[in-house]
C-alpha positions as CSV (number, residue, x, y, z in Angstrom):
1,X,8.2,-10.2,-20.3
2,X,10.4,-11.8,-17.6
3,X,9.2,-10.3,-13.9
4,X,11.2,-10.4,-11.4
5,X,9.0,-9.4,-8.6
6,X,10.4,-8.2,-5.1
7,X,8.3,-9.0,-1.9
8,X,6.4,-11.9,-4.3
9,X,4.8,-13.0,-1.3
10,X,3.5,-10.0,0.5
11,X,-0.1,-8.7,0.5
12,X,0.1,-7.6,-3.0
13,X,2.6,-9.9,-4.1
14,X,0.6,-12.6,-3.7
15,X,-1.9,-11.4,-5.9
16,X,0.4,-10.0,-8.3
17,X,1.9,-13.1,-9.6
18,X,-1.4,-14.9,-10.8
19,X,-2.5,-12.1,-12.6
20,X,1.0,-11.2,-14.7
21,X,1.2,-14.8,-15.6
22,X,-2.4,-14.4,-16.9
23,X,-0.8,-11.6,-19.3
24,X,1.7,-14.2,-20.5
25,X,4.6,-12.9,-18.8
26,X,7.0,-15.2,-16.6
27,X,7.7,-14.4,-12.9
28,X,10.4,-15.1,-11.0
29,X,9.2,-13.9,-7.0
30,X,11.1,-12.9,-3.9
31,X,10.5,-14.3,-0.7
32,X,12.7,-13.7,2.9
33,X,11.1,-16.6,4.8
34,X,11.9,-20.2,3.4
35,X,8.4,-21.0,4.4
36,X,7.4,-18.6,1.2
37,X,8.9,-20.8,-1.3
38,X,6.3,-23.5,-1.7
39,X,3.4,-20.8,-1.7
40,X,4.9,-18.7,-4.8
41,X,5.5,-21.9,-6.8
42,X,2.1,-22.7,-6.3
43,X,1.4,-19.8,-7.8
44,X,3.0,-20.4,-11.2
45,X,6.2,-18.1,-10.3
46,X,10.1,-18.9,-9.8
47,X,10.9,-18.8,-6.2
48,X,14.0,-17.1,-5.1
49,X,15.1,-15.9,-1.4
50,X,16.3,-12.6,-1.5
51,X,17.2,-10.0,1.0
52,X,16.8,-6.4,-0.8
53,X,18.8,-4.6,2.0
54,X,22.1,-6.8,0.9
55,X,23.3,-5.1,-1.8
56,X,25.6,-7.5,-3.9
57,X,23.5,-10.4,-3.5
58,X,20.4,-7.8,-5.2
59,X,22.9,-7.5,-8.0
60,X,23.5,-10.8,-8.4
61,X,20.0,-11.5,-8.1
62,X,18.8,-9.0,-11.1
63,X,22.1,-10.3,-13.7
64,X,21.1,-13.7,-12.8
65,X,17.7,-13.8,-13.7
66,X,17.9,-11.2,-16.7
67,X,14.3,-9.4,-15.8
68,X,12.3,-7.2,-18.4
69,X,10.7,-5.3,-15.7
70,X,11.2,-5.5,-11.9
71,X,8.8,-5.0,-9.2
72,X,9.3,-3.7,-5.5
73,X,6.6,-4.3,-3.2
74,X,8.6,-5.7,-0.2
75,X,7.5,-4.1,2.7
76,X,8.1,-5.1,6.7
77,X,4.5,-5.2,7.8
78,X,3.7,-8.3,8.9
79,X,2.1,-8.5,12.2
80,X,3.8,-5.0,12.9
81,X,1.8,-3.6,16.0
82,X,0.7,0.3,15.2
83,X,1.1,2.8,17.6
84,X,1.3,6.1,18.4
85,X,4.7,6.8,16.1
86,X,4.8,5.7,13.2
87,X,8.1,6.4,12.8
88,X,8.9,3.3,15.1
89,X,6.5,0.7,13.3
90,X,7.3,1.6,9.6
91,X,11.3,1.8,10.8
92,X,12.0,-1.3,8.6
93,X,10.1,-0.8,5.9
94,X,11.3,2.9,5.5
95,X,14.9,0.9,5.1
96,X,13.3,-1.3,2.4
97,X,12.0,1.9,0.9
98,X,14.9,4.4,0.7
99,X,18.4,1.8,0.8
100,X,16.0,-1.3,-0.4
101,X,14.9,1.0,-3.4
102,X,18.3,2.3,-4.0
103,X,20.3,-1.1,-4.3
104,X,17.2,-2.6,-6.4
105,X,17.6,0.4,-8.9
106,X,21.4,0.3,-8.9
107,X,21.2,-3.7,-9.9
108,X,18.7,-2.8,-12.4
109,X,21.1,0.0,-14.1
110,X,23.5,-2.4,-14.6
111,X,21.7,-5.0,-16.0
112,X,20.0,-2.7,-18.4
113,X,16.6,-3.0,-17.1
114,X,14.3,-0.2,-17.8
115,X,10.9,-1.0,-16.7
116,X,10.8,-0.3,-13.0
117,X,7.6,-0.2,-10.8
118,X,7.9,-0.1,-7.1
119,X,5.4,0.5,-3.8
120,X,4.0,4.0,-2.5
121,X,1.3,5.7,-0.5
122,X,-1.4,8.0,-0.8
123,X,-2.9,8.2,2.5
124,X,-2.1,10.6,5.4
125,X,0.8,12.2,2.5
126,X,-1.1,15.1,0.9
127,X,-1.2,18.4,2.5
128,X,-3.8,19.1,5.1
129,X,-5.2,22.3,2.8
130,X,-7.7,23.2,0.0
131,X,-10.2,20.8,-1.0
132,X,-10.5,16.8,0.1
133,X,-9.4,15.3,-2.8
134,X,-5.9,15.3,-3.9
135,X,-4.2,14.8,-7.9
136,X,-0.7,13.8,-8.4
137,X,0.2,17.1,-8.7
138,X,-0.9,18.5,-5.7
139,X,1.2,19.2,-3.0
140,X,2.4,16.6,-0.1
141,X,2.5,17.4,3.4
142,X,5.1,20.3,4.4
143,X,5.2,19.8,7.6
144,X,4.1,16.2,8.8
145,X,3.7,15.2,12.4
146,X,6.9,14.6,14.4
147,X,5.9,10.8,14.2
148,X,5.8,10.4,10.6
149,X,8.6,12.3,9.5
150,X,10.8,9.4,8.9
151,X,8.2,7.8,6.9
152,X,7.3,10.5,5.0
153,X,11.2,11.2,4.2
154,X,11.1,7.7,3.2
155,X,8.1,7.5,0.6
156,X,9.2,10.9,-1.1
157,X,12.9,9.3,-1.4
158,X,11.1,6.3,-3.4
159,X,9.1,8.4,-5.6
160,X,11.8,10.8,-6.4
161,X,14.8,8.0,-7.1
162,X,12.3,6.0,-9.1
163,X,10.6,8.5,-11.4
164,X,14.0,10.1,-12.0
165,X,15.0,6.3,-13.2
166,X,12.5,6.4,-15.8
167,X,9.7,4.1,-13.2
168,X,6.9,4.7,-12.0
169,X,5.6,4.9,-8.3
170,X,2.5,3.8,-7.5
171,X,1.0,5.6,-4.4
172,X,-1.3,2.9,-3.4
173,X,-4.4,4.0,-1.0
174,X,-5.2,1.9,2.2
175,X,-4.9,-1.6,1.6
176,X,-8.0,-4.3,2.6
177,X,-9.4,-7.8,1.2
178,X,-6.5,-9.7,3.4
179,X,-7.6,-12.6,5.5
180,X,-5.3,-10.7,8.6
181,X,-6.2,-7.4,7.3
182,X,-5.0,-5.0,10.6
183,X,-8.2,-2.8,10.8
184,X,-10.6,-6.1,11.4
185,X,-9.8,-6.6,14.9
186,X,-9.9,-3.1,16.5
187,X,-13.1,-2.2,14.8
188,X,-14.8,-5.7,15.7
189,X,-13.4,-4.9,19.5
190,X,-14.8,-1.0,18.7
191,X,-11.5,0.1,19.5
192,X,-11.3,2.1,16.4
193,X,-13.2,4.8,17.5
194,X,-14.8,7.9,14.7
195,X,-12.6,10.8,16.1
196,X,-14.3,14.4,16.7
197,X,-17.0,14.7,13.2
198,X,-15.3,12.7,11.6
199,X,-14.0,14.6,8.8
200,X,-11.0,13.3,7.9
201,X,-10.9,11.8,4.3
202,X,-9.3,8.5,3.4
203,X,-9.2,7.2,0.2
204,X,-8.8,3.1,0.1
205,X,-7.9,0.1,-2.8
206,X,-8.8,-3.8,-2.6
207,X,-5.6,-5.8,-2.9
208,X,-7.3,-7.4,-5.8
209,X,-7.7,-4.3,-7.8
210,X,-4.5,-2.7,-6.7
211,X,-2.8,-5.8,-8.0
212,X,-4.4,-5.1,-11.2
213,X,-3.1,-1.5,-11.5
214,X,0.5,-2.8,-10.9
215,X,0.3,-5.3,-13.6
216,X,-0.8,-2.8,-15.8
217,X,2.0,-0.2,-14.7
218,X,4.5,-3.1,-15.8
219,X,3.1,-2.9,-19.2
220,X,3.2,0.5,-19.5
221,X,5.8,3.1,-20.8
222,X,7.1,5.9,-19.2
223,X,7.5,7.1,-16.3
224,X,5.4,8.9,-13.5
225,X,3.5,8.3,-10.2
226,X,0.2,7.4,-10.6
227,X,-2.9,7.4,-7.1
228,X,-3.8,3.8,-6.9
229,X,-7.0,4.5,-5.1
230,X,-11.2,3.5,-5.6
231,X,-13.6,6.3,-7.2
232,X,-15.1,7.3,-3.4
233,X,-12.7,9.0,-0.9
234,X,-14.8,9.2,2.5
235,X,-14.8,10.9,5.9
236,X,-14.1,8.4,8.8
237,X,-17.9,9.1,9.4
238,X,-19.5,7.3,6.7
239,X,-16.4,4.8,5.8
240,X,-15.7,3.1,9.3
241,X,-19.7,2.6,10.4
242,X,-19.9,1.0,6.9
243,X,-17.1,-1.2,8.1
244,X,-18.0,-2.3,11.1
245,X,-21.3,-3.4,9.4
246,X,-19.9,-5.5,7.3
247,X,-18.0,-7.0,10.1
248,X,-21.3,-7.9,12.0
249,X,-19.7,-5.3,15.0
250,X,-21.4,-3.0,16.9
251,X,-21.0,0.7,15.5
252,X,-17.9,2.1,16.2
253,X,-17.9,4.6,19.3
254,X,-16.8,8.3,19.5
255,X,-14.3,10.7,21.0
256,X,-13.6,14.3,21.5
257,X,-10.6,15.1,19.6
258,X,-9.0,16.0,22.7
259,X,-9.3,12.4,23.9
260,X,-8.3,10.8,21.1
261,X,-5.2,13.0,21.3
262,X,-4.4,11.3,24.9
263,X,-5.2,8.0,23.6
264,X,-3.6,7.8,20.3
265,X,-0.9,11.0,20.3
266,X,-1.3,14.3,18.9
267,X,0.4,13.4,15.8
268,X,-2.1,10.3,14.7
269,X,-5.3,12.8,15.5
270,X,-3.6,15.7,13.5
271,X,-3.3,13.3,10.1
272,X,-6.4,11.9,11.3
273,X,-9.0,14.4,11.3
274,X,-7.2,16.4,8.3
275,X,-6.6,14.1,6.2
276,X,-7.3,14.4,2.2
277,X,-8.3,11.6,-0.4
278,X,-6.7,11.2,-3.8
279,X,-8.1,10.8,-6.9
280,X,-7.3,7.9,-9.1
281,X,-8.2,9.5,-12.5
282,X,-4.7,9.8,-13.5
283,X,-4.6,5.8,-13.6
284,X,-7.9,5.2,-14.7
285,X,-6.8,7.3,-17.7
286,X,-3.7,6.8,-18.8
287,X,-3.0,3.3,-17.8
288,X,-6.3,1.9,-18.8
289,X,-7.2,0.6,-15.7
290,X,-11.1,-0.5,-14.4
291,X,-11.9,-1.7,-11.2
292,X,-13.7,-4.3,-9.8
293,X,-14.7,-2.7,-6.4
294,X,-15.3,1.3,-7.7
295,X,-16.0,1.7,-3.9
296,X,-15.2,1.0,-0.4
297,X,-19.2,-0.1,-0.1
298,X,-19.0,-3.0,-2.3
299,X,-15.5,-3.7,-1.5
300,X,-15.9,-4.1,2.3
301,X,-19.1,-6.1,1.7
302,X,-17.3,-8.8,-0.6
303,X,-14.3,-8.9,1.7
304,X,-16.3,-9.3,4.7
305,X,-19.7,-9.2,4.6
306,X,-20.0,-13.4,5.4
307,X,-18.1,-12.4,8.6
308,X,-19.5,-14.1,11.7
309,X,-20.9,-11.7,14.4
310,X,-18.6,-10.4,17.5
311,X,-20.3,-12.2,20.4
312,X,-22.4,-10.9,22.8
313,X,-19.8,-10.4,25.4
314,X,-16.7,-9.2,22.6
């Protein structure tokens, strides 16, 4: 098939290309900075700048390059600094994800293109009730924090508006294996701290193997949204000490919930210390997917373990 793949040169992007053009199928990759361009024709793909938020030039873009299947992963990420609303840091991607999605899917209508797979989340979404680990089917959060609304508005307007077009949203679990990966730095500084026990359950993905999920999804018919996730969801208590091990860092320290509530907001705790995992048998299943890293424990050794120790003074 012909790819047209938004956000080409983003985390997963990146990753992406190689692998569909392994498959046989030809890629023609998005990019917003000109800088981009040279990267993603290294990679074997057809470089073309692209703004997703612009929506005649989106329409232009699909009719132009005839796609078979289109891709959305853009996402406004890079070095976004996290704090305690989300709401603020995710503001531009939350545009990319409710009028990016819409203007992507309008352009695709019209050109007649059927196969549409586009970027979603697992974490922090699910509600905080009933066991730790969370289907498809389960319910998402009724009643998010005040400082996630806006993102969780945004991420259920993506699922909805793509499975209702016959695509498939893929709710991807947290993301690590990048060179600039954001968790690295606070836990080798131990300013990610295990909040309260350190019950609250996250469910993560290499970049490698969620690239390998979303390759399949293009392949595959029908739609639906599908937990891209590893086999082991894991409370903050056994997942972050792991990390910071593999980092050569110091074990990470711990707070009082009420603390963490000062530090961080009330909101972040909240999602924090009741958060569910997902399951990624769906995806296993029916798109015939097998990962490389099964866990977080081999997946943070290869992506880190030949990290050089903080020094002593860090």
């Amino acid at each position: 098939m012909r790819v047209l793949v938004v956000g080409a040169s983003g985390a997963i992007g990146v990753r992406l290309v190689p692998q569909l053009i392994e498959r046989g199928h030809e890629v023609v990759g998005t990019f917003r900075s000109s800088g981009n361009a040279p990267r993603l024709s290294a990679l074997g793909a057809e470089p073309m700048a692209l703004d997703v938020l612009d929506a005649p030039a989106v329409r232009r873009a699909v009719l132009d390059t005839k796609p078979d299947a289109i891709v959305h992963q853009a996402t406004a990420l890079t070095d976004v600094r996290f704090g305690r609303s989300l709401d603020r840091s995710f503001g531009p991607t939350n545009r990319l994800r409710t009028e990016g999605t819409d203007n992507l899917l309008a352009a695709a209508d019209k050109a007649g293109v059927r196969r549409f797979v586009a970027q979603s989340f697992a974490s922090y979404r699910y509600a905080r009730e009933g066991g730790p680990v969370k289907t498809e089917d389960d319910r998402l959060d009724p009643d998010p924090p005040a400082m996630a609304r806006e993102t969780n508005i945004a991420m259920s307007h993506l699922d909805q508006v793509v499975t209702a077009a016959g695509g498939i949203a893929l709710r991807y679990g947290g993301f690590y294996g990048a060179d600039n990966d954001g968790l690295v730095k606070p836990v080798r500084k131990r300013q990610f701290p295990i909040i309260g026990e350190g019950a609250g359950i996250s469910s993560f993905i290499h970049l490698d193997d969620a690239a390998c999920a979303t390759a399949l999804a293009v392949e595959h018919d029908g739609a639906g949204i599908y937990n891209i996730v590893d086999d082991e969801p894991a409370p903050m208590s056994e997942w972050l000490p792991a990390l910071a091990k593999a980092l050569s860092a110091k074990p990470p320290r711990h707070v009082p919930v009420w603390l963490a509530g000062l530090i961080a907001g009330k909101g972040m705790v909240m999602m924090a210390v009741g958060s569910r995992g997902a399951s990624n048998e769906k995806a296993k299943r029916e798109l015939g997917w097998t990962l490389r890293y099964p866990s977080w424990r081999q997946g943070f050794e290869a992506a880190y373990g030949q990290a050089k120790p903080v020094s002593a003074g860090a």
